[in-house]
C-alpha positions as CSV (number, residue, x, y, z in Angstrom):
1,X,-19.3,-72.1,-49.5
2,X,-16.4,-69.4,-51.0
3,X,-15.6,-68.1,-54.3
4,X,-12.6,-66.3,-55.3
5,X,-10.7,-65.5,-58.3
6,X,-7.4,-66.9,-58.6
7,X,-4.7,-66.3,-61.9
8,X,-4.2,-68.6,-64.1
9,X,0.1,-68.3,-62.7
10,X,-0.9,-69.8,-59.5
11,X,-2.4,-73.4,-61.2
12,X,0.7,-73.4,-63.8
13,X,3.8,-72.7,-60.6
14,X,2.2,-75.2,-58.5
15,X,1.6,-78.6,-60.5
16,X,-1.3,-77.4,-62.0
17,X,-2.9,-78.3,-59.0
18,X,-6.7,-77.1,-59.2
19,X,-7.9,-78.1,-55.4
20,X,-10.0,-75.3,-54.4
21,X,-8.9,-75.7,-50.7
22,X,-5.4,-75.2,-52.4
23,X,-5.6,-71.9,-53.9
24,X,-8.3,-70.4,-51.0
25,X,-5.9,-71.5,-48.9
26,X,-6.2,-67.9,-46.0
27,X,-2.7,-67.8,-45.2
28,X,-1.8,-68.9,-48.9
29,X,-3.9,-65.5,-50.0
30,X,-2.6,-63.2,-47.7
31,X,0.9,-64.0,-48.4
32,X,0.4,-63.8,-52.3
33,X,-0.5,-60.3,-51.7
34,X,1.9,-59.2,-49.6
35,X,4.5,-60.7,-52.2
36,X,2.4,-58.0,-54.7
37,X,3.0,-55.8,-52.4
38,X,6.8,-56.4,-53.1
39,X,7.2,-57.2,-49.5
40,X,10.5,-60.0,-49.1
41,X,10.3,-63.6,-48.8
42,X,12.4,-66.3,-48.7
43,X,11.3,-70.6,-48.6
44,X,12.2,-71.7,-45.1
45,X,14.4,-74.2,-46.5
46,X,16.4,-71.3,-47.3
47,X,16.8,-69.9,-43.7
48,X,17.3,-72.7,-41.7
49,X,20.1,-75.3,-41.3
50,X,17.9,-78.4,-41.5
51,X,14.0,-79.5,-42.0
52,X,13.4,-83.1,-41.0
53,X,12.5,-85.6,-39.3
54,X,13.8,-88.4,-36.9
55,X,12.6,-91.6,-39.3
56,X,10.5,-94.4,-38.6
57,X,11.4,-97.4,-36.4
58,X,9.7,-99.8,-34.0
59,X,9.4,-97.8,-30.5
60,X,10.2,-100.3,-27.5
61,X,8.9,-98.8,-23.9
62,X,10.3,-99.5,-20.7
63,X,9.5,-99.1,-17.2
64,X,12.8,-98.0,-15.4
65,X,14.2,-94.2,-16.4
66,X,17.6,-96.2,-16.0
67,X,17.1,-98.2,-19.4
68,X,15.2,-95.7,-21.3
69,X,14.9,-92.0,-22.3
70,X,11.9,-89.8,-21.9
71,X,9.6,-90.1,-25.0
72,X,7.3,-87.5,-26.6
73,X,4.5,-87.3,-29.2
74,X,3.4,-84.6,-31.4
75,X,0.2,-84.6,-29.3
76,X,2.3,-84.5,-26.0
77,X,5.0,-81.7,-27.4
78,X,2.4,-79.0,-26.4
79,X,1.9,-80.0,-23.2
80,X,3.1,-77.4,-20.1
81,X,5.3,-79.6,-19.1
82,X,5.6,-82.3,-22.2
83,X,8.1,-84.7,-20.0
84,X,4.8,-85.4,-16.7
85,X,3.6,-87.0,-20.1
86,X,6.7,-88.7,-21.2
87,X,7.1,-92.6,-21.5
88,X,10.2,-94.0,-21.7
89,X,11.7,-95.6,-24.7
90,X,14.5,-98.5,-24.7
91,X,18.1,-97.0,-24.7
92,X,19.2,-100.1,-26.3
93,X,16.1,-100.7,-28.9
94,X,15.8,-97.2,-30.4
95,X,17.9,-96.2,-33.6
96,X,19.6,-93.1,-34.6
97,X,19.3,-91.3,-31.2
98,X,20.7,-88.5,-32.3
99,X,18.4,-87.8,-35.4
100,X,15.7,-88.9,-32.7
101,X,16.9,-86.6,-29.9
102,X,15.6,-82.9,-29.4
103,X,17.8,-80.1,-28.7
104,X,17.7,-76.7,-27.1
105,X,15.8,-73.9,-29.9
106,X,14.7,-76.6,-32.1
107,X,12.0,-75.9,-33.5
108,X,9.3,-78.5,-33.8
109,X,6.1,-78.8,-36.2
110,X,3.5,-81.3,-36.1
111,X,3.3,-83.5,-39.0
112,X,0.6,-86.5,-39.1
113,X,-3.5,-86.0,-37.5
114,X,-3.1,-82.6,-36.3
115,X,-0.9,-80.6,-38.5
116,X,1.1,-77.6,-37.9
117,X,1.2,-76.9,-34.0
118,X,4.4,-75.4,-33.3
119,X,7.2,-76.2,-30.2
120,X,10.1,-74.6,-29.3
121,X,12.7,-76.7,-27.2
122,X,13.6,-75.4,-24.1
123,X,17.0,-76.8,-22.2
124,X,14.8,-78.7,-19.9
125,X,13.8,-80.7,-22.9
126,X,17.2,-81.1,-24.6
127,X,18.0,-85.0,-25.2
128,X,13.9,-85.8,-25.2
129,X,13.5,-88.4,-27.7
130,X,10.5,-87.1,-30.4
131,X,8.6,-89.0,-32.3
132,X,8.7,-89.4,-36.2
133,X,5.3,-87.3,-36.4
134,X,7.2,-84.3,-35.0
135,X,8.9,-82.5,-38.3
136,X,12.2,-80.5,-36.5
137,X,14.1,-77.5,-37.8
138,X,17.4,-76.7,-37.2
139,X,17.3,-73.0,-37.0
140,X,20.5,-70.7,-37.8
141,X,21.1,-67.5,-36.5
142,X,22.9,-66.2,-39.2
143,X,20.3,-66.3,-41.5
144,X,17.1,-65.7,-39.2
145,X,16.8,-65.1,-35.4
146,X,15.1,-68.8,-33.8
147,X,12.9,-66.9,-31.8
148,X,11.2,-64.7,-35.1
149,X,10.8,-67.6,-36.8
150,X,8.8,-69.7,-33.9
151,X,6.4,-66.4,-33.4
152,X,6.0,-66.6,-37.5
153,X,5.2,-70.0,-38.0
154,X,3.3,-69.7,-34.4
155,X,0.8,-67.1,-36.3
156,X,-2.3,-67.8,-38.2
157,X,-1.4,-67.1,-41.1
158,X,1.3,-69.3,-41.2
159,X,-0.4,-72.4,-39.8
160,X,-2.8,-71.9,-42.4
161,X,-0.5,-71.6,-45.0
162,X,0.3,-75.2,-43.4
163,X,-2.5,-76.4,-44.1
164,X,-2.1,-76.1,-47.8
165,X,0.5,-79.0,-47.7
166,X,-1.3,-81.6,-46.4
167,X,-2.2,-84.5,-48.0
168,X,-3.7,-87.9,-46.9
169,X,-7.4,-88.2,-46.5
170,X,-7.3,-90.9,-43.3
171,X,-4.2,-89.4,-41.9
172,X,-3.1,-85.7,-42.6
173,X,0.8,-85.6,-43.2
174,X,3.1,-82.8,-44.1
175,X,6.6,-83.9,-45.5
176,X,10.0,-82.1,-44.6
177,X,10.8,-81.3,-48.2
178,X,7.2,-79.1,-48.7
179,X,7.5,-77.5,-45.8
180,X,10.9,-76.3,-46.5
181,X,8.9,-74.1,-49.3
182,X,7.1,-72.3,-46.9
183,X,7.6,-68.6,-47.3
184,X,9.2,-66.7,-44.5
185,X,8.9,-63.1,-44.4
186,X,11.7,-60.7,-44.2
187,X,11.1,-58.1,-42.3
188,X,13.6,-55.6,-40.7
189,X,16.1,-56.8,-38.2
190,X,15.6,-54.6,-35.7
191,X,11.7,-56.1,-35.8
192,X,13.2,-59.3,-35.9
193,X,15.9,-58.6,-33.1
194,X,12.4,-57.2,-30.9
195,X,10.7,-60.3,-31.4
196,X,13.3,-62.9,-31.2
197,X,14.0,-61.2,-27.4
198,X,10.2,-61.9,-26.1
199,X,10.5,-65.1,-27.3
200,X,13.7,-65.9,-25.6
201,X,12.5,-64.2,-22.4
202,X,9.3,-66.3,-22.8
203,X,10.8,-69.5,-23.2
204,X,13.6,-69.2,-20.2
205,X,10.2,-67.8,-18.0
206,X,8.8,-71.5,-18.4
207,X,11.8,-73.0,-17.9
208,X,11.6,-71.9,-14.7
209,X,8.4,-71.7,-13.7
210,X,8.5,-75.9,-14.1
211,X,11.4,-76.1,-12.4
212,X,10.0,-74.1,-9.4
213,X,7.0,-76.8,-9.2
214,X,9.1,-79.2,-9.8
215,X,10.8,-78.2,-6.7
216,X,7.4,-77.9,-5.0
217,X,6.2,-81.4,-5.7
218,X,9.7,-82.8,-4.3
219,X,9.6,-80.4,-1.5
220,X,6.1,-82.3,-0.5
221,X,7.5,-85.9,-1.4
222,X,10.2,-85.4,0.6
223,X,7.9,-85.5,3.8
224,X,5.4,-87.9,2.2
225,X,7.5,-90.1,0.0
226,X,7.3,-90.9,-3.5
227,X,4.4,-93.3,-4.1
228,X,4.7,-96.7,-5.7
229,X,1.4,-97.7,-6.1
230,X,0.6,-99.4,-9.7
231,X,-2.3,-101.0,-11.3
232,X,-0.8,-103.6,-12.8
233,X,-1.8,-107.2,-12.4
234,X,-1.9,-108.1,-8.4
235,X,-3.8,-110.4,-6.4
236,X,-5.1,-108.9,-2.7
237,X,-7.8,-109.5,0.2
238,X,-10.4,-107.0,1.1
239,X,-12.4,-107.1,4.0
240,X,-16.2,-106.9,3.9
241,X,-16.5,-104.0,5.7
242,X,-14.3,-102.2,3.8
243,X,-16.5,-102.8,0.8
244,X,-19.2,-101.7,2.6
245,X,-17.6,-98.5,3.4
246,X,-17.4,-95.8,1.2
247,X,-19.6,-95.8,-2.1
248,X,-19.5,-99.5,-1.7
249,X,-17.5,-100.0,-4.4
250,X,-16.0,-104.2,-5.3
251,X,-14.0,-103.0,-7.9
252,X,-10.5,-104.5,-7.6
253,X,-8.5,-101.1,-8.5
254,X,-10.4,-99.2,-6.3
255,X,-10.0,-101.3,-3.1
256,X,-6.7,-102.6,-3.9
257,X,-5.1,-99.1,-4.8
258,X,-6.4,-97.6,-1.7
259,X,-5.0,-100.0,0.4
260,X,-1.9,-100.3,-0.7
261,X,-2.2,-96.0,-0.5
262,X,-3.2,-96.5,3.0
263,X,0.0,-98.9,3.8
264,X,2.0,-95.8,2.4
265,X,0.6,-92.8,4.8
266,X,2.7,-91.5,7.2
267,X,1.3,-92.3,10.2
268,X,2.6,-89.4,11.9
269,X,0.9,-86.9,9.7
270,X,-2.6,-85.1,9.8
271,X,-4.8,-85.8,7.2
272,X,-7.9,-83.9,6.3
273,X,-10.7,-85.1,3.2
274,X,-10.6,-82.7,0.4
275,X,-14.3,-82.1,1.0
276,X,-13.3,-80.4,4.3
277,X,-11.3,-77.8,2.9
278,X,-13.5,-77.2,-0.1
279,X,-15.9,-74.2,-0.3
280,X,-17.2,-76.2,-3.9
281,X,-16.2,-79.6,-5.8
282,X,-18.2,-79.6,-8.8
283,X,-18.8,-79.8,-12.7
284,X,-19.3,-76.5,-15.0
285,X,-22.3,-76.5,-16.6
286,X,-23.7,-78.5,-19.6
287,X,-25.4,-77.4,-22.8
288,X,-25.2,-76.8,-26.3
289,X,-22.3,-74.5,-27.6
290,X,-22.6,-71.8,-29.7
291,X,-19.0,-71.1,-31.7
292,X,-18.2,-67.9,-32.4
293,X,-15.4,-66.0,-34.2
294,X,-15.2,-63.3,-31.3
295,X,-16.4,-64.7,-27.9
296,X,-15.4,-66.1,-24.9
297,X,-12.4,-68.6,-24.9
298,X,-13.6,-71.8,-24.2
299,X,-11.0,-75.1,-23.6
300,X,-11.6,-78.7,-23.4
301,X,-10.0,-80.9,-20.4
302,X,-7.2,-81.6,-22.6
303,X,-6.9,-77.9,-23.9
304,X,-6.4,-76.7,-20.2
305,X,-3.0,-79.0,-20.2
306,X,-1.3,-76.7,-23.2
307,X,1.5,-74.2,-22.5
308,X,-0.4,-71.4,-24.8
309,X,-3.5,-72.7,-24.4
310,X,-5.9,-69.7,-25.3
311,X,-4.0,-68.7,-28.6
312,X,-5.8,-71.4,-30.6
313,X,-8.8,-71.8,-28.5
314,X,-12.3,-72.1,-29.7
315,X,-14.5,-69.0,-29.1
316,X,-18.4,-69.7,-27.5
317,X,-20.7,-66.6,-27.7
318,X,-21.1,-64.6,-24.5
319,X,-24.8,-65.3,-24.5
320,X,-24.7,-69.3,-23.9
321,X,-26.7,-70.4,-21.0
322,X,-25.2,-70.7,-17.7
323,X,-22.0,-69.2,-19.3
324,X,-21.1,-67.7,-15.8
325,X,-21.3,-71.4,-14.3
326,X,-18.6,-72.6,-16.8
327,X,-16.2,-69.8,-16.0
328,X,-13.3,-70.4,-14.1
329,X,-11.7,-67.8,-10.9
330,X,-8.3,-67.1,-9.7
331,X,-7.0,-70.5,-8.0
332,X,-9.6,-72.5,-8.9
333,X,-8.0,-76.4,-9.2
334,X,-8.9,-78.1,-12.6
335,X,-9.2,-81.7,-12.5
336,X,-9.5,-83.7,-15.7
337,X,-12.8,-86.5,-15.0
338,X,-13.3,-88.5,-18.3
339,X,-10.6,-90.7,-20.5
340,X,-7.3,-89.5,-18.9
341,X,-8.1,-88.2,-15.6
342,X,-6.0,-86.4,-13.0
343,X,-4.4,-84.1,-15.1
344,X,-4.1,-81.4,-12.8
345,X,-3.9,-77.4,-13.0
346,X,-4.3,-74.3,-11.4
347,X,-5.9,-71.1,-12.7
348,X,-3.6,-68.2,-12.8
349,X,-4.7,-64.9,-14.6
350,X,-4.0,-65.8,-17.9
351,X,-7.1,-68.7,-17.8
352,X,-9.2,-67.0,-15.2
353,X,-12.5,-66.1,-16.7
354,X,-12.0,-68.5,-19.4
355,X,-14.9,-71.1,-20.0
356,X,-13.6,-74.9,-19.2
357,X,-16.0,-78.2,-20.9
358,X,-17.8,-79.9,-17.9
359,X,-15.0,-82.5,-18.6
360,X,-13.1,-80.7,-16.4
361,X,-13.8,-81.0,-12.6
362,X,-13.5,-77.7,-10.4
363,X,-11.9,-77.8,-6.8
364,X,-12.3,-74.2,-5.2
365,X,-10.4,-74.5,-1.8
366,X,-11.3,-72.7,1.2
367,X,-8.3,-70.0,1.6
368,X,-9.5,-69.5,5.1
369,X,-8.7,-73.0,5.4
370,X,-5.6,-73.6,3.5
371,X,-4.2,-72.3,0.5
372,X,-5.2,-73.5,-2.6
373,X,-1.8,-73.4,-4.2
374,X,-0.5,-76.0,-1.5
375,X,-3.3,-78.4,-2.4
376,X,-2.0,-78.1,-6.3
377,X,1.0,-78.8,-5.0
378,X,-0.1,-82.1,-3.6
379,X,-2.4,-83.4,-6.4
380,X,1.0,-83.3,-8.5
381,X,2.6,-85.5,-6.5
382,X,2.3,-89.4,-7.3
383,X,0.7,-90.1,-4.2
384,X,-2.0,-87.3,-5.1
385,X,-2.4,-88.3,-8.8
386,X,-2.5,-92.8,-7.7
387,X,-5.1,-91.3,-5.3
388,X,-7.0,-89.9,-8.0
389,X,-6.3,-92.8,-10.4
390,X,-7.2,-95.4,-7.9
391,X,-10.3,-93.6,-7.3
392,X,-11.6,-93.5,-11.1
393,X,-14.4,-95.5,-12.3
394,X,-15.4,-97.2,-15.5
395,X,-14.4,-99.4,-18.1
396,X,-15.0,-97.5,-21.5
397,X,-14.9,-93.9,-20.2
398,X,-12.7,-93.8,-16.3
399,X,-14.3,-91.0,-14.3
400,X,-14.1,-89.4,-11.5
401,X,-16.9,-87.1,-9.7
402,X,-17.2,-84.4,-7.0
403,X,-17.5,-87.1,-4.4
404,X,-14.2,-88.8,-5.1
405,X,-12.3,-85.8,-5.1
406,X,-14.1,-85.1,-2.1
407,X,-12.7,-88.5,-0.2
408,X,-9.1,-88.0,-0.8
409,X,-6.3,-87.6,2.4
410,X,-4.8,-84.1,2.3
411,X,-1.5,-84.6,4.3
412,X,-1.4,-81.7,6.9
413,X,2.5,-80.3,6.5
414,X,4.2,-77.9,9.1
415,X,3.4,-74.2,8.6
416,X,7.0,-73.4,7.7
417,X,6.9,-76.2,4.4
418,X,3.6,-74.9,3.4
419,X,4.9,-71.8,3.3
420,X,7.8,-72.7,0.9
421,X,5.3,-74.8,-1.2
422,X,2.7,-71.8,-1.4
423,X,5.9,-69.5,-2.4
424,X,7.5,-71.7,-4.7
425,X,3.5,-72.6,-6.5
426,X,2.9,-68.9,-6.2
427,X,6.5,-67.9,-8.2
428,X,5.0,-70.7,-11.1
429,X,2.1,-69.8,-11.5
430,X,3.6,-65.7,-11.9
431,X,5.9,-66.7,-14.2
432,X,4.2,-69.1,-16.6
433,X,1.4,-66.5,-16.2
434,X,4.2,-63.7,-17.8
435,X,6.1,-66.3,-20.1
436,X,2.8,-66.9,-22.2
437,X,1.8,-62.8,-21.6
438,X,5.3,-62.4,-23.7
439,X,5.0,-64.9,-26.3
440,X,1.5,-63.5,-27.3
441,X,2.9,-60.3,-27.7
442,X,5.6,-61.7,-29.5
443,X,3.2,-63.4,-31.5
444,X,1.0,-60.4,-31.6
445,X,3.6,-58.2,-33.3
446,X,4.1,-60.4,-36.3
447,X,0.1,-60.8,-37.0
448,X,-0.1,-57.1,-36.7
449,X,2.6,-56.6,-39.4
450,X,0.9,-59.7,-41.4
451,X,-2.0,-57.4,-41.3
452,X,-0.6,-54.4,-42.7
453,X,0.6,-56.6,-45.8
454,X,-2.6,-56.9,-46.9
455,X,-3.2,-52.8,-47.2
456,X,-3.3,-52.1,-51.0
């Protein structure tokens, strides 16, 4: 429970509103003091173009890119790489496309479930169609550097002044219009101007490092071909001995994906099970977590997908049992196993050391064997991530375990396209690894200068 002392000027300017969770608000408080302070603010209505958002319509998916646009959610803007999540959405069935279309230095905020995570659009995801839970702002660089404002409204202080705007008790929502009153501080331009650049550099750092895996995976289709494997309805025979084989599984996905996976391998290739080139397949460790203010970062399966994924992280104490089990090391592959699994990444030096949920499966490759960066590579192709899919079991929960992971064909490239797979893997990961090092210092700066607001 908290107490505090609020004046009686702060009911009467906002609606006489008397919510406790209002006025106690963290961010609200320390920005009512630096206003005391006689530090500047303006509403961010004021310093922007445009607050809005793309309206509400019936969303009709498609199956061919050729009809369709890629399609993102507020959940799925925060992703590394929001369009491997993408669906497509109807060309012809979806209104006011360019309300609904996302352009370069946009800046987006999440506005229904979870409110106030924070996007900026890079050109790679200019023309995106977002959803009508993302709120977008039309920044203008007249009035306020794009790249300050992102790292303010990226701070705590300002998503918990968020926060104080929500209303709905099933479903959180923020609306355009309030959030246009959220106070932006104005602090000197030559603070600004230093700000603004790490986020630019940051931003045009990711665009590359996607595109460089990007050019990885097609690198590695191009020898192995795209894979066109769905699970959709089909009708197939299995033989009895196939069943019998490994795991002896008789589920229909299972046997019926890896055939048709099998009909797609080159036969001209080497192929070599996961297992054999792993030094360890396994799950972290389980237990009850201790959360902490200051402690180790710890991320769930679907945490380890985010581009910034240790600036909001949850915190476990550094005394938890078997905490050294859960941590991850440089290169280690992370493989989500429960509800949506397959999502695939690699450890670079931003996450090593950081504590992963045992929902998260951990393939450490033998380097003596083959580098670890080229088996990334692979599992982000489609034929790597059917594999995995077709592999999953379950029908509440799909899974996946060590063994499975284990059991999966590892084409055997030439040395000299390993070698540009490794380099252009090895360039991502250095580069996404720097773009989120810059944007935390971007970040950094403005929490360090919210914190002197609050000296008396």
């Amino acid at each position: 429970m908290q107490v505090a002392k609020i004046n009686s000027s702060s009911i009467t300017t906002n609606s006489f509103m008397l919510k406790p969770n209002f006025h106690m608000n963290f961010g609200k408080r320390r920005i009512e003091r630096a206003i005391k302070q006689g530090l500047e603010f303006k509403p961010l209505g004021e310093v922007v173009n445009k607050v809005f958002t793309g309206g509400i319509f019936k969303r009709v998916f498609v199956d061919d890119a050729e009809y369709g646009l890629p399609y993102i959610s507020a959940q799925h803007m925060m992703n590394s790489n929001p369009l491997d999540v993408a669906k497509i959405i109807s060309k012809k069935y979806t209104p006011r496309q360019d309300d609904m279309s996302l352009k370069e230095n946009q800046i987006l905020v999440s506005c229904a479930g979870t409110v106030g995570n924070i996007k900026l659009i890079t050109k790679d995801l200019e023309g995106v169609i977002g959803s009508q839970d993302i709120i977008r702002i039309d920044s203008d660089n007249n009035k306020l550097l794009y790249g300050y404002l992102y790292a303010f409204l990226s701070s705590k202080t300002a998503y918990a002044y968020i926060q104080s705007f929500i209303y709905g008790s099933v479903v959180p929502r923020i609306e355009p219009n309030t959030l246009r009153k959220l106070p932006i501080p104005i602090l000197p331009e030559e603070f600004q101007q230093r700000v603004h650049n790490l986020i630019v550099d940051s931003a045009q750092l990711r665009v590359e490092a996607n595109k460089l895996l990007k050019e990885a995976v097609e690198v590695f289709e191009s020898e192995i071909g795209e894979s066109n494997v769905n699970h959709s309805f089909q009708v197939g025979k299995v033989s009895s001995s196939k069943i019998y084989g490994f795991q002896k599984r008789f589920d229909s996905q299972y046997q019926l994906g890896w055939n048709a996976l099998e009909d797609e391998m080159k036969q001209q290739l080497q192929y070599r099970k996961l297992s054999s080139i792993a030094s360890k397949i396994f799950v972290g460790g389980r237990g009850k977590r201790n959360y902490v203010e200051n402690g180790v970062p710890f991320l769930s399966s679907s945490d380890m997908m985010l581009f910034n994924p240790k600036r909001t992280s949850k915190k476990i104490s550094a005394s938890t049992q078997g905490l050294e089990q859960m941590k991850v090391g440089l290169h280690d592959i992370l493989i989500s196993r429960s509800g949506t699994v397959g999502n695939t990444v690699i450890v670079g030096k931003d996450l090593e050391g950081t504590v992963i949920s045992e929902h998260a499966l951990r393939l450490v490759v033998n380097e003596k064997e083959i580098s670890p960066l080229y088996v990334f590579a692979f599992l982000k192709t489609k034929f790597g991530l059917k594999t995995m899919e077709s592999s999953s079991f379950g029908s509440v929960i799909i899974t996946l375990n060590e063994d499975l992971i284990g059991n999966i064909n590892l084409p055997i490239l030439d040395k000299t396209t390993q070698e540009l797979i490794v380099d252009k893997v090895s360039r991502y990961i250095e580069k996404y690894d720097t773009a989120t090092e810059l944007e935390n210092q971007a970040i950094d700066l403005i929490e360090k200068e919210i914190d002197q607001w609050q000296q008396s």
